[in-house]
PDB file of N, CA, C and O in Angstrom:
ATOM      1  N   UNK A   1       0.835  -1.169   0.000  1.00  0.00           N
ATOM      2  CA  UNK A   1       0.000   0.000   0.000  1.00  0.00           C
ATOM      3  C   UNK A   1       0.887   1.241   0.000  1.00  0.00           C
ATOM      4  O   UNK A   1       1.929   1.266   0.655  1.00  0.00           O
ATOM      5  N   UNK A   2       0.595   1.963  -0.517  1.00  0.00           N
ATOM      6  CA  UNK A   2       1.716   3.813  -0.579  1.00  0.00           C
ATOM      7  C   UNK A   2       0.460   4.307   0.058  1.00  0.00           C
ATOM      8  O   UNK A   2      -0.740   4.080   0.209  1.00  0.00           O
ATOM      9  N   UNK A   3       1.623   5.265   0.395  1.00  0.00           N
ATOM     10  CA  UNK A   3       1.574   5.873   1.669  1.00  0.00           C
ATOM     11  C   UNK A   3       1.689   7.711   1.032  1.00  0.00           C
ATOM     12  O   UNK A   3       2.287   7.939  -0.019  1.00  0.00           O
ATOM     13  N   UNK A   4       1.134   8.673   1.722  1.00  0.00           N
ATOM     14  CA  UNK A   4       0.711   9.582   1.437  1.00  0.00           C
ATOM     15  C   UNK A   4       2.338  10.301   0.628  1.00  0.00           C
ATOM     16  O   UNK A   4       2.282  11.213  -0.198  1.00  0.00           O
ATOM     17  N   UNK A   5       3.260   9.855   0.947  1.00  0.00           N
ATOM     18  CA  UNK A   5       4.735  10.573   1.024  1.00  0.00           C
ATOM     19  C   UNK A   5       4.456  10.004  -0.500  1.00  0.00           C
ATOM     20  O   UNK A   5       4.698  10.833  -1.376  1.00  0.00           O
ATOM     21  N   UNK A   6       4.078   8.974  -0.862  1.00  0.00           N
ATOM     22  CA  UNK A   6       4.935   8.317  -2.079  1.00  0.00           C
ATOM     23  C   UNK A   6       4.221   9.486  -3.048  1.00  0.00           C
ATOM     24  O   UNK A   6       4.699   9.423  -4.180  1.00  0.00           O
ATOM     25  N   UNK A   7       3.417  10.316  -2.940  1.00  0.00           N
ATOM     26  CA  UNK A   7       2.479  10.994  -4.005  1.00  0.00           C
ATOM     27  C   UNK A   7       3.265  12.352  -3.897  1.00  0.00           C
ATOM     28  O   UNK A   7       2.965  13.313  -4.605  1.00  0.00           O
ATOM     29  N   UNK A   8       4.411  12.390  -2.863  1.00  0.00           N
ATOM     30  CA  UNK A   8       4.816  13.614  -2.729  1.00  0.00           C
ATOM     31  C   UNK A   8       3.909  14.824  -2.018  1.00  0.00           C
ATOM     32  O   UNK A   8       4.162  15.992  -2.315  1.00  0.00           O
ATOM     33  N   UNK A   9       3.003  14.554  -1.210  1.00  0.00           N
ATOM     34  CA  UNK A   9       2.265  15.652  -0.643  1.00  0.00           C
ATOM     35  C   UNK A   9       2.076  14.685   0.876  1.00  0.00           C
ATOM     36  O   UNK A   9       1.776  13.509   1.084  1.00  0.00           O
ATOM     37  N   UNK A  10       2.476  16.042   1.903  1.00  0.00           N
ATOM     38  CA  UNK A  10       2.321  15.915   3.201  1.00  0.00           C
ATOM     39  C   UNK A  10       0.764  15.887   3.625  1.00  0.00           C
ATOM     40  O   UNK A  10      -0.189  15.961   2.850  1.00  0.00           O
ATOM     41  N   UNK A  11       0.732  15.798   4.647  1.00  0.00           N
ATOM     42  CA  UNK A  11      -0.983  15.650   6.010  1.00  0.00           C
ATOM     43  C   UNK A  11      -1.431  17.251   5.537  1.00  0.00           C
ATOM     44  O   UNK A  11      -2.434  17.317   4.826  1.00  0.00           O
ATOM     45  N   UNK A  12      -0.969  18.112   5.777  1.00  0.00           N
ATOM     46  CA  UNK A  12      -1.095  19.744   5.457  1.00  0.00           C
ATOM     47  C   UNK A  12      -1.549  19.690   4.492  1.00  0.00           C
ATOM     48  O   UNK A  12      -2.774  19.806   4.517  1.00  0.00           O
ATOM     49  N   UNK A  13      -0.889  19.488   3.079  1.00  0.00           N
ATOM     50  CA  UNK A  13      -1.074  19.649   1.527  1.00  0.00           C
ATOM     51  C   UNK A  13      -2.277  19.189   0.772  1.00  0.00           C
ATOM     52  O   UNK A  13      -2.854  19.615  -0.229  1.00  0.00           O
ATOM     53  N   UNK A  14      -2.533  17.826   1.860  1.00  0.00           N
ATOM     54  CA  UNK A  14      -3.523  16.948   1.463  1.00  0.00           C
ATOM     55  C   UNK A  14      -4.583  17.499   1.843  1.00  0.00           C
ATOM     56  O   UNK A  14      -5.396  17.927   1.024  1.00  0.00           O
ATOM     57  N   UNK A  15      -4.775  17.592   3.228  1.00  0.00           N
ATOM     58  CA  UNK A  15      -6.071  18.655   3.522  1.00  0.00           C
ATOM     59  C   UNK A  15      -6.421  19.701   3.081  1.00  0.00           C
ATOM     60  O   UNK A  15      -7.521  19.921   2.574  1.00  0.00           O
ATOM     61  N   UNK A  16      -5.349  20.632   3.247  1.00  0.00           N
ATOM     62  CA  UNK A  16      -5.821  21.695   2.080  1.00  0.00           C
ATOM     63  C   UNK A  16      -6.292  21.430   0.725  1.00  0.00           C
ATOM     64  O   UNK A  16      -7.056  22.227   0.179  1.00  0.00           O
ATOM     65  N   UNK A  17      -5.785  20.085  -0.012  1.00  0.00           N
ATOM     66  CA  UNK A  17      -6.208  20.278  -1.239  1.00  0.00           C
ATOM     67  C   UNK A  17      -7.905  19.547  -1.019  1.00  0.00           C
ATOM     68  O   UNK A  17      -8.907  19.920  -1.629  1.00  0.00           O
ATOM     69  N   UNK A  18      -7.851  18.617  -0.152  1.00  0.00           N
ATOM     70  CA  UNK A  18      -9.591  17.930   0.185  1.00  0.00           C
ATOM     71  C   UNK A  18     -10.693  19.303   0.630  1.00  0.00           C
ATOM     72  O   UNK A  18     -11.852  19.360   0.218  1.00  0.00           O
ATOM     73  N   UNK A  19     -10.149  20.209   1.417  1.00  0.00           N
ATOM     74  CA  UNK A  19     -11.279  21.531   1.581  1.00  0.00           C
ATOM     75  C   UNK A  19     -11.593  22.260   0.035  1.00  0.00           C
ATOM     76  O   UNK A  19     -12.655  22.604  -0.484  1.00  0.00           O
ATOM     77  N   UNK A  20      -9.950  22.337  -0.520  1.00  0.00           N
ATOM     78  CA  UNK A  20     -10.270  23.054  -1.714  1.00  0.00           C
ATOM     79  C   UNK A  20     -11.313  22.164  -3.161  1.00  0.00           C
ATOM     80  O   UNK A  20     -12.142  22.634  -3.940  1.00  0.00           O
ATOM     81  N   UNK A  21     -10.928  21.164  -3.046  1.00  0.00           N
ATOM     82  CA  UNK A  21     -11.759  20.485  -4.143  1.00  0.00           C
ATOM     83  C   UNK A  21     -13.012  20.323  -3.635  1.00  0.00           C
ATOM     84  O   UNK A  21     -13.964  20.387  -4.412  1.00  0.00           O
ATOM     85  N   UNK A  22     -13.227  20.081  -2.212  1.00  0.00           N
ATOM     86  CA  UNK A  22     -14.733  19.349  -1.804  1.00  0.00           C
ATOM     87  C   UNK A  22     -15.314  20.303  -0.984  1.00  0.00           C
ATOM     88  O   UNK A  22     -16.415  19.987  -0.535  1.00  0.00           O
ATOM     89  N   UNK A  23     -14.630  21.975  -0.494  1.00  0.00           N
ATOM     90  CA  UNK A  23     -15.504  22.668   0.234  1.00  0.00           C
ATOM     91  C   UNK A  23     -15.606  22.072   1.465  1.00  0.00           C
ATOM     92  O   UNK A  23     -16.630  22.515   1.985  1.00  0.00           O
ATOM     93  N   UNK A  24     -15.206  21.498   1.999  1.00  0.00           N
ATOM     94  CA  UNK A  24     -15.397  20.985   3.355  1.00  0.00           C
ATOM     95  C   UNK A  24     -14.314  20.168   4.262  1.00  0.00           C
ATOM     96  O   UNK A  24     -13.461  19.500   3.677  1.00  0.00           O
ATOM     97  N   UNK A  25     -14.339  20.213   5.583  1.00  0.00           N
ATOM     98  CA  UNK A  25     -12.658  19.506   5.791  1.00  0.00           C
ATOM     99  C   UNK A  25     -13.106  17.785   5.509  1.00  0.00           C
ATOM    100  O   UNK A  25     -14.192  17.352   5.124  1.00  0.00           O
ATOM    101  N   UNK A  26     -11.953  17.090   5.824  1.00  0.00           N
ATOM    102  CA  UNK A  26     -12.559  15.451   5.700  1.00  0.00           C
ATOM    103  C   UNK A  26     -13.383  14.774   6.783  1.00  0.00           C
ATOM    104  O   UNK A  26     -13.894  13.671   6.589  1.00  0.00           O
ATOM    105  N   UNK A  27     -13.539  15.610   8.208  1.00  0.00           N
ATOM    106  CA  UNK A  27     -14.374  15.001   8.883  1.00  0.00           C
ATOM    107  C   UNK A  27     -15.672  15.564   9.021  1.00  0.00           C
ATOM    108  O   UNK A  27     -16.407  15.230   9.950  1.00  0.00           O
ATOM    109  N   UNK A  28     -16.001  16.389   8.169  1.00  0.00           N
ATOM    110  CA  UNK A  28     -16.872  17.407   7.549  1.00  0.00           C
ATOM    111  C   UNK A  28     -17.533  15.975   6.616  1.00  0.00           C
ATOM    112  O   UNK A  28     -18.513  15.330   6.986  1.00  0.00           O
ATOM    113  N   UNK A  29     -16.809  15.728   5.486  1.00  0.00           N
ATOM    114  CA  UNK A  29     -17.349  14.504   5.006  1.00  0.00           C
ATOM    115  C   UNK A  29     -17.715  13.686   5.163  1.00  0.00           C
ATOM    116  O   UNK A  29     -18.642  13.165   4.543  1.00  0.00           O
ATOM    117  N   UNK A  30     -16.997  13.177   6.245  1.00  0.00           N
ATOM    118  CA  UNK A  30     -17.252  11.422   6.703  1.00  0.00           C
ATOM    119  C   UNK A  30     -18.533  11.822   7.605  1.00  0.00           C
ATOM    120  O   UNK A  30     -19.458  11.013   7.523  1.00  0.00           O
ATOM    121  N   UNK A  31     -18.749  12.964   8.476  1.00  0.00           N
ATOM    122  CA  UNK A  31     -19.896  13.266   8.849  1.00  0.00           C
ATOM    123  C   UNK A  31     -21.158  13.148   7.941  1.00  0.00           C
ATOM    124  O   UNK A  31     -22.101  12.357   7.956  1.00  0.00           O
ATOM    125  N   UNK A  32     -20.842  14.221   7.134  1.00  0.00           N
ATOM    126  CA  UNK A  32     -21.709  14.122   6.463  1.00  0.00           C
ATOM    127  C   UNK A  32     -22.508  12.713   5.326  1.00  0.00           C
ATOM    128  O   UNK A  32     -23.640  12.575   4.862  1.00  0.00           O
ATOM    129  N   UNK A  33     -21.689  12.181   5.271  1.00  0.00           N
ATOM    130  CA  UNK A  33     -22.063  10.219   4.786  1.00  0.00           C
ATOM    131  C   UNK A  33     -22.436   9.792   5.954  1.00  0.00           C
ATOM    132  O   UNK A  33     -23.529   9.227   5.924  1.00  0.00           O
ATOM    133  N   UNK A  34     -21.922   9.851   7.004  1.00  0.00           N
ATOM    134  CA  UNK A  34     -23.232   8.665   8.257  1.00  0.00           C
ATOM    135  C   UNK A  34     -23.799   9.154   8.499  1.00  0.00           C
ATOM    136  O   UNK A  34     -24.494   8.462   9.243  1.00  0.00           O
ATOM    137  N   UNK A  35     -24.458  10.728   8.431  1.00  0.00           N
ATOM    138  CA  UNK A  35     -25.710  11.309   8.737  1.00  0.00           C
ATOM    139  C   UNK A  35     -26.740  11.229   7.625  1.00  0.00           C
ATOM    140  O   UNK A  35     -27.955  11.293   7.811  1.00  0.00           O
ATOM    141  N   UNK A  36     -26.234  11.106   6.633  1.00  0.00           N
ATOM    142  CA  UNK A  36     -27.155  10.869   4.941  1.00  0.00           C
ATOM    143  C   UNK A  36     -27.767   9.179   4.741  1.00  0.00           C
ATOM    144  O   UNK A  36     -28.788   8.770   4.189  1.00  0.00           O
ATOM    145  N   UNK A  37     -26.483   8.338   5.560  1.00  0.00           N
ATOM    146  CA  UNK A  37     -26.751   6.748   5.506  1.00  0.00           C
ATOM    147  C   UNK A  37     -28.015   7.025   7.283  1.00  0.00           C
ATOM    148  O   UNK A  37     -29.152   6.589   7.463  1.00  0.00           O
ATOM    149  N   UNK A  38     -27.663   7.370   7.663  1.00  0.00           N
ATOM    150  CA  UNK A  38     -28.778   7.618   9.302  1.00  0.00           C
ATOM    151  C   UNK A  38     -29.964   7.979   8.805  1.00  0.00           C
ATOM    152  O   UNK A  38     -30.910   7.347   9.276  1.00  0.00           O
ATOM    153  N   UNK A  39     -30.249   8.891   7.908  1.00  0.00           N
ATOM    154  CA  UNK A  39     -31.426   9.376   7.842  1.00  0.00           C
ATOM    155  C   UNK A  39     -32.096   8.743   6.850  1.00  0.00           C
ATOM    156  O   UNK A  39     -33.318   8.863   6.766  1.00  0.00           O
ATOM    157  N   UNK A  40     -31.252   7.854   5.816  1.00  0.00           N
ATOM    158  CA  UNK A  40     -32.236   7.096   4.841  1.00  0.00           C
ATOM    159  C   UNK A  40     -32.736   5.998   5.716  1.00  0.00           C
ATOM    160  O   UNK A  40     -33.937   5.753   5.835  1.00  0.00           O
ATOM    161  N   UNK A  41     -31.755   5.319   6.348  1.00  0.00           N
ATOM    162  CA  UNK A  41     -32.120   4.004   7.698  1.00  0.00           C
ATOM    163  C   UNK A  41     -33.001   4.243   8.278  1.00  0.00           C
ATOM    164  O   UNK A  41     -33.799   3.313   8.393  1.00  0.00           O
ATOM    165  N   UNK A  42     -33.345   5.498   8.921  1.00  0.00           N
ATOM    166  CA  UNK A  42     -35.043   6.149  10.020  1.00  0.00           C
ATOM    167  C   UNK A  42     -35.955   5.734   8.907  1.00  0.00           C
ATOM    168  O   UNK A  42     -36.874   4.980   9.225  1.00  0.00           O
ATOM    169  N   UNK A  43     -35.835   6.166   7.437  1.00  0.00           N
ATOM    170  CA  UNK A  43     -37.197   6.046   6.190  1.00  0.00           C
ATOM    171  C   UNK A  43     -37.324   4.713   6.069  1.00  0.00           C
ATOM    172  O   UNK A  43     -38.500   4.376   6.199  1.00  0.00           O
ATOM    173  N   UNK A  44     -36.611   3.850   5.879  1.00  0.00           N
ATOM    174  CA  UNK A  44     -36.400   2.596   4.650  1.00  0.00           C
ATOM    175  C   UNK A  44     -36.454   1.291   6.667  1.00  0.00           C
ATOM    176  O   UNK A  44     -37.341   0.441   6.741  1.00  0.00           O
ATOM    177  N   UNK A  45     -35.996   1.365   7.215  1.00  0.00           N
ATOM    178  CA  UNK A  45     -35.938   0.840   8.156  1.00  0.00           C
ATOM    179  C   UNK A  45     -36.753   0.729   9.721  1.00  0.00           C
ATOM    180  O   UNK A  45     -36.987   1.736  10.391  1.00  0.00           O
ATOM    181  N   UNK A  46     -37.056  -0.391  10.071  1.00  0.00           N
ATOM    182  CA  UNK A  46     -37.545  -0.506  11.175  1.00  0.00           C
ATOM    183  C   UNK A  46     -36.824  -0.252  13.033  1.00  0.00           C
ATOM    184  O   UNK A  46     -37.283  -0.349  14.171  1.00  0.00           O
ATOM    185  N   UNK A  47     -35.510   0.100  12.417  1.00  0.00           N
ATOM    186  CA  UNK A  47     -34.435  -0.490  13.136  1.00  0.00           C
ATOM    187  C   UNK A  47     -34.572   0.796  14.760  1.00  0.00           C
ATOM    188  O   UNK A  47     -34.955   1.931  14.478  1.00  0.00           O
ATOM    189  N   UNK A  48     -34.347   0.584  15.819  1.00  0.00           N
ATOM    190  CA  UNK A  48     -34.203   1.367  16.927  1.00  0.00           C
ATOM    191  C   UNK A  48     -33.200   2.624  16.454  1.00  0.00           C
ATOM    192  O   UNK A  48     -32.371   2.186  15.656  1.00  0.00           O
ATOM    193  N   UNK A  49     -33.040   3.967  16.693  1.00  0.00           N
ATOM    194  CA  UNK A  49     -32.920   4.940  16.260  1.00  0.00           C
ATOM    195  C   UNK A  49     -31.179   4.802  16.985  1.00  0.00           C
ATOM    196  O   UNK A  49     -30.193   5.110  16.315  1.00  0.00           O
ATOM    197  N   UNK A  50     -31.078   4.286  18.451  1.00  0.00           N
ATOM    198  CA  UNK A  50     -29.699   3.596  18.786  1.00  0.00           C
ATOM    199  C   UNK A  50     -28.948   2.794  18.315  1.00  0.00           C
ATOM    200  O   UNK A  50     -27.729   2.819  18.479  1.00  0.00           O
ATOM    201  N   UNK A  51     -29.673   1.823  17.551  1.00  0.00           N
ATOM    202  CA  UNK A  51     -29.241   0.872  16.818  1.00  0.00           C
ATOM    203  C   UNK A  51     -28.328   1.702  15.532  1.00  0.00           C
ATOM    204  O   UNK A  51     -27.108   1.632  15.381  1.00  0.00           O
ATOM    205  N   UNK A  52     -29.236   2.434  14.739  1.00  0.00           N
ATOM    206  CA  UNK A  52     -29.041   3.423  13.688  1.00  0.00           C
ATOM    207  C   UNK A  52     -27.954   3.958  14.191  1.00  0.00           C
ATOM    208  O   UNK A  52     -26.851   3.558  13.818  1.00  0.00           O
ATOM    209  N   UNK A  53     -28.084   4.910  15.083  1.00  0.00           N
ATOM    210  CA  UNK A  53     -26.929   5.356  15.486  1.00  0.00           C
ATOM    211  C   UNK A  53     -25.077   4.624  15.177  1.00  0.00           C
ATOM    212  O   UNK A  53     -24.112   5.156  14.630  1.00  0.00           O
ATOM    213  N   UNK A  54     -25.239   3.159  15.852  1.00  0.00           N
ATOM    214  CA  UNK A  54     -23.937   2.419  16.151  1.00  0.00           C
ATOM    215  C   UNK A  54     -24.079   2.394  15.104  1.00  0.00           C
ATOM    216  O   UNK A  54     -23.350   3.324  14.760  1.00  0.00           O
ATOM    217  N   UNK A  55     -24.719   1.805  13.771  1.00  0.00           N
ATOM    218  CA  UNK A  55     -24.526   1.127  12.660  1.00  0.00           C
ATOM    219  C   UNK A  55     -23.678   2.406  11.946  1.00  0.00           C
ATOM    220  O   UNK A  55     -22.585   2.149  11.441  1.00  0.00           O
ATOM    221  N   UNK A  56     -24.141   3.623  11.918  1.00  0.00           N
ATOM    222  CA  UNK A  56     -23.289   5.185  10.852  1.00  0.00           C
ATOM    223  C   UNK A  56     -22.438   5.262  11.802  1.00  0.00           C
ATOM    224  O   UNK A  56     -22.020   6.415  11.696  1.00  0.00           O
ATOM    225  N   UNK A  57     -21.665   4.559  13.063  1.00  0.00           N
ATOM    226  CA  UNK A  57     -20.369   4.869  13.526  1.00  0.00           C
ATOM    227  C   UNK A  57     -20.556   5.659  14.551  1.00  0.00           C
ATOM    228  O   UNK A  57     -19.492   6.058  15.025  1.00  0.00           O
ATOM    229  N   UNK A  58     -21.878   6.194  15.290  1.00  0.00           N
ATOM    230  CA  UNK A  58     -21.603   7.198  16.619  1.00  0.00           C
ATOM    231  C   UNK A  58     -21.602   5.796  17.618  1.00  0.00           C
ATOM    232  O   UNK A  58     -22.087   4.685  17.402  1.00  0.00           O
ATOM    233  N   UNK A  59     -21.012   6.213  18.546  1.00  0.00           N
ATOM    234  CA  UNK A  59     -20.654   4.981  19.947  1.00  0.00           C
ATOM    235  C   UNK A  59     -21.790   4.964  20.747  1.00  0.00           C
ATOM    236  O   UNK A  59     -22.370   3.900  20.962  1.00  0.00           O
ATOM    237  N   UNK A  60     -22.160   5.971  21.191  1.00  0.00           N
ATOM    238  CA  UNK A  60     -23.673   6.333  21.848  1.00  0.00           C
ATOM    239  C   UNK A  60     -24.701   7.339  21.117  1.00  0.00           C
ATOM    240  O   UNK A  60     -24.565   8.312  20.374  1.00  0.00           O
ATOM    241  N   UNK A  61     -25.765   6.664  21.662  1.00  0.00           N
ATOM    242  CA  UNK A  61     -27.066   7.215  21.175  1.00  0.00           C
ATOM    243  C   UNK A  61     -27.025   9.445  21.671  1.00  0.00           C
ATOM    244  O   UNK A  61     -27.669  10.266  21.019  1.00  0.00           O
ATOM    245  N   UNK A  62     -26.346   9.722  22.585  1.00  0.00           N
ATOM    246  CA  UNK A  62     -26.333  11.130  22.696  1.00  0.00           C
ATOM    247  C   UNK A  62     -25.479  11.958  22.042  1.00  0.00           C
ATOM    248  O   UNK A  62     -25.585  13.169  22.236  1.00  0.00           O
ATOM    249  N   UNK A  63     -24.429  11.422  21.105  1.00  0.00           N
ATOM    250  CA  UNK A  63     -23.493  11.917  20.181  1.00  0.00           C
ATOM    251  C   UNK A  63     -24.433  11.564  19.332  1.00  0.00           C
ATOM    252  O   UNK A  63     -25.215  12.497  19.145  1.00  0.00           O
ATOM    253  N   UNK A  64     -24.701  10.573  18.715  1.00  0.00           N
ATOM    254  CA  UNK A  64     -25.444  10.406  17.383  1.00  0.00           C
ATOM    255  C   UNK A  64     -26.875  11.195  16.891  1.00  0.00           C
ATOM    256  O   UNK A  64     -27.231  11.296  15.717  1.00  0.00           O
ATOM    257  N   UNK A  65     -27.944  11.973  18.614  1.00  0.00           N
ATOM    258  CA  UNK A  65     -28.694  12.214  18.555  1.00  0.00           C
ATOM    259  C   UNK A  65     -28.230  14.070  18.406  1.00  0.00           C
ATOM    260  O   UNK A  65     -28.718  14.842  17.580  1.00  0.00           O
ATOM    261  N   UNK A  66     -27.335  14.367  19.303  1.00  0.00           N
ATOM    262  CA  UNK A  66     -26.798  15.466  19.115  1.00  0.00           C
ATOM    263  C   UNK A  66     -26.666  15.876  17.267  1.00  0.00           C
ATOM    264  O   UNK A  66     -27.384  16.543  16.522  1.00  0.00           O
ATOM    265  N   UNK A  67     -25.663  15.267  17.099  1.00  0.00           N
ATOM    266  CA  UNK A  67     -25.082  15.286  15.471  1.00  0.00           C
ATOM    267  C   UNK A  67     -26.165  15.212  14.147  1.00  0.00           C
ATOM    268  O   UNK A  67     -26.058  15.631  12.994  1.00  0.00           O
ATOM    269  N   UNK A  68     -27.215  14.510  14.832  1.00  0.00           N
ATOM    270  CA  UNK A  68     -28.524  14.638  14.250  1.00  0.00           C
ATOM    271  C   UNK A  68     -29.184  15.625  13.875  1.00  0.00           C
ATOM    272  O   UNK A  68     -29.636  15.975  12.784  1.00  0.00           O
ATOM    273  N   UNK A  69     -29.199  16.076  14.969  1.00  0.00           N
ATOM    274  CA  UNK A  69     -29.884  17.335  15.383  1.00  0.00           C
ATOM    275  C   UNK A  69     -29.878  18.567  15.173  1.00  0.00           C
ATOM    276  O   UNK A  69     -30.821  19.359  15.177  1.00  0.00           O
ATOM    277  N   UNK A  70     -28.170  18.821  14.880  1.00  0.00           N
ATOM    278  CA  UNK A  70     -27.317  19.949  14.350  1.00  0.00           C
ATOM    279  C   UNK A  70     -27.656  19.447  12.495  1.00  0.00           C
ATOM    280  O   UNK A  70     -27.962  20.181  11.556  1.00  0.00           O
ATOM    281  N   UNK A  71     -27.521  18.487  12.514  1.00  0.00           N
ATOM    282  CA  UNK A  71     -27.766  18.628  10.934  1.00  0.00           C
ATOM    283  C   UNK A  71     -28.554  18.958  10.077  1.00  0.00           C
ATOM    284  O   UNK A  71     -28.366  19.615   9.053  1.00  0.00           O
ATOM    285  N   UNK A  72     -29.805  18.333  10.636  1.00  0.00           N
ATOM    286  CA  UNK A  72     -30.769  18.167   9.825  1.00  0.00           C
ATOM    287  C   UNK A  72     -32.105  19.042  10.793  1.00  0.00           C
ATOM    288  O   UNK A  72     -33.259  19.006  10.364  1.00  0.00           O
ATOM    289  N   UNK A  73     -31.800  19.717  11.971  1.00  0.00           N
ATOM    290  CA  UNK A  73     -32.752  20.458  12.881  1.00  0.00           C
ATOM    291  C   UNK A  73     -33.804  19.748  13.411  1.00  0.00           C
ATOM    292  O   UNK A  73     -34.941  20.216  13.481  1.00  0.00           O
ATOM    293  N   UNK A  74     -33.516  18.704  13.769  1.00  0.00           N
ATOM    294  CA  UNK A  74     -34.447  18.043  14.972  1.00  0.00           C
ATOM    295  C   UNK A  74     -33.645  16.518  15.252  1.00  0.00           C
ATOM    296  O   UNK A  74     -32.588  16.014  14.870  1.00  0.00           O
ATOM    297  N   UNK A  75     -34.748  16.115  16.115  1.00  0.00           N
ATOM    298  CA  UNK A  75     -33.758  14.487  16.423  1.00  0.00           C
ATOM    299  C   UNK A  75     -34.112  13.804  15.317  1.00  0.00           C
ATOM    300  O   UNK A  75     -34.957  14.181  14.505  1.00  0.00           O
ATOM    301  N   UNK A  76     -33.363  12.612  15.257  1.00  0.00           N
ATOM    302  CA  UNK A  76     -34.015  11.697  14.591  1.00  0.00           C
ATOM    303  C   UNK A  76     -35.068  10.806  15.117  1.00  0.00           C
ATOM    304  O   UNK A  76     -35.206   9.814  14.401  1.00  0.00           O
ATOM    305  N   UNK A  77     -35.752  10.836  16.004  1.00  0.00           N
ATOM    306  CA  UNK A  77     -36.785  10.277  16.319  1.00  0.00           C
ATOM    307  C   UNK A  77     -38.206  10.797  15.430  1.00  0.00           C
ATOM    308  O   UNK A  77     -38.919  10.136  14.675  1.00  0.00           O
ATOM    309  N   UNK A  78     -38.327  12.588  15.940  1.00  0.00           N
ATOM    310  CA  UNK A  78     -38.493  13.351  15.203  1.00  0.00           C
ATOM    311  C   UNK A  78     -38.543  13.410  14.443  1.00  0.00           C
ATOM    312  O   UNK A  78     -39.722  13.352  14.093  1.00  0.00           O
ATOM    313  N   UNK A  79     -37.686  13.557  13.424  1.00  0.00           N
ATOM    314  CA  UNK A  79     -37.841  13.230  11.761  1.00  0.00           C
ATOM    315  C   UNK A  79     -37.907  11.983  11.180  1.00  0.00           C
ATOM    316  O   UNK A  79     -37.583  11.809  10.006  1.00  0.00           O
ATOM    317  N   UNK A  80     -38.355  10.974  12.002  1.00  0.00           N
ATOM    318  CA  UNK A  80     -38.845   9.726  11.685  1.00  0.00           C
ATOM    319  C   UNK A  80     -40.012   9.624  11.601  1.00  0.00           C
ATOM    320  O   UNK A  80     -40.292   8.929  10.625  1.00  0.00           O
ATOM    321  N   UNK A  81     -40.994  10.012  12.206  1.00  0.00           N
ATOM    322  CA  UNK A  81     -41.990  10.531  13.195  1.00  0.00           C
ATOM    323  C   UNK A  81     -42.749  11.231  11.953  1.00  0.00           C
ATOM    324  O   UNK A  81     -43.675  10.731  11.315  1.00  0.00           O
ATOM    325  N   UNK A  82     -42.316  12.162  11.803  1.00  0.00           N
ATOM    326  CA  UNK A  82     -42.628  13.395  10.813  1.00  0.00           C
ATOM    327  C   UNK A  82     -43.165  12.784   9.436  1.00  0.00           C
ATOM    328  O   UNK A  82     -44.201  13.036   8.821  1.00  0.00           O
ATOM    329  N   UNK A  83     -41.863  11.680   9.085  1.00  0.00           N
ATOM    330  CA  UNK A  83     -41.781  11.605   7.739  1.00  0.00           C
ATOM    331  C   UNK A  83     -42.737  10.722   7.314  1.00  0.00           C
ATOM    332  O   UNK A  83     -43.175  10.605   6.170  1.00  0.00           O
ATOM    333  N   UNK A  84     -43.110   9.958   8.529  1.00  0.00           N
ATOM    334  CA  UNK A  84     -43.925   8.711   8.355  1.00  0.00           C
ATOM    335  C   UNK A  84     -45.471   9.170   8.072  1.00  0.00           C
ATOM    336  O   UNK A  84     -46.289   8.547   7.394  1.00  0.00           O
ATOM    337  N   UNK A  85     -45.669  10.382   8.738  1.00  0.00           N
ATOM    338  CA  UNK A  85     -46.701  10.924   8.845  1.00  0.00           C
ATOM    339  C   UNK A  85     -47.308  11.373   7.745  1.00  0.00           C
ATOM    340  O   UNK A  85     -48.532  11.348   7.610  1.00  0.00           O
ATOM    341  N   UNK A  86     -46.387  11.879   6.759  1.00  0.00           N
ATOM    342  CA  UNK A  86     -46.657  12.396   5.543  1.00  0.00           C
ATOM    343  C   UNK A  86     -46.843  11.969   4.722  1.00  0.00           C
ATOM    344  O   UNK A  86     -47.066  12.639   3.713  1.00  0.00           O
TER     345      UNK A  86
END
């Protein structure tokens, strides 16, 4: 496997160039993919909203509900709730 050196660009170079191409830092991203895989799982799934949680990578249900919450402006219980309704 190569390793970031073999491409000739450092930890610095690399990040800067991932904000500049993608607008966002990389844990900006990876956030943003387990909150997009979380919220299709609440629609398409039966699964406990904790469960959901561990499965997109938060450890506990109050980080995952937090991070939720900031994203998309309510919990995910909430916008489970909501969506079903409609």
């Amino acid at each position: 496997m190569r390793s970031r050196a073999d491409c000739g660009l450092n930890r610095a170079k690399l990040t800067r160039g991932f904000r500049e191409l993608f607008d966002c830092t990389v844990a900006d991203a990876i956030a943003n993919e387990r909150l997009g895989h979380a919220r299709r799982m609440l629609m398409a799934t039966d699964l406990p909203v904790s469960s959901i949680g561990y499965q997109c990578g938060y450890l506990n249900n109050a980080s995952f509900t937090r991070a939720f919450t900031r994203h998309f402006g309510q919990p995910p219980s909430q916008y489970r709730a909501e969506r079903l309704v409609a």
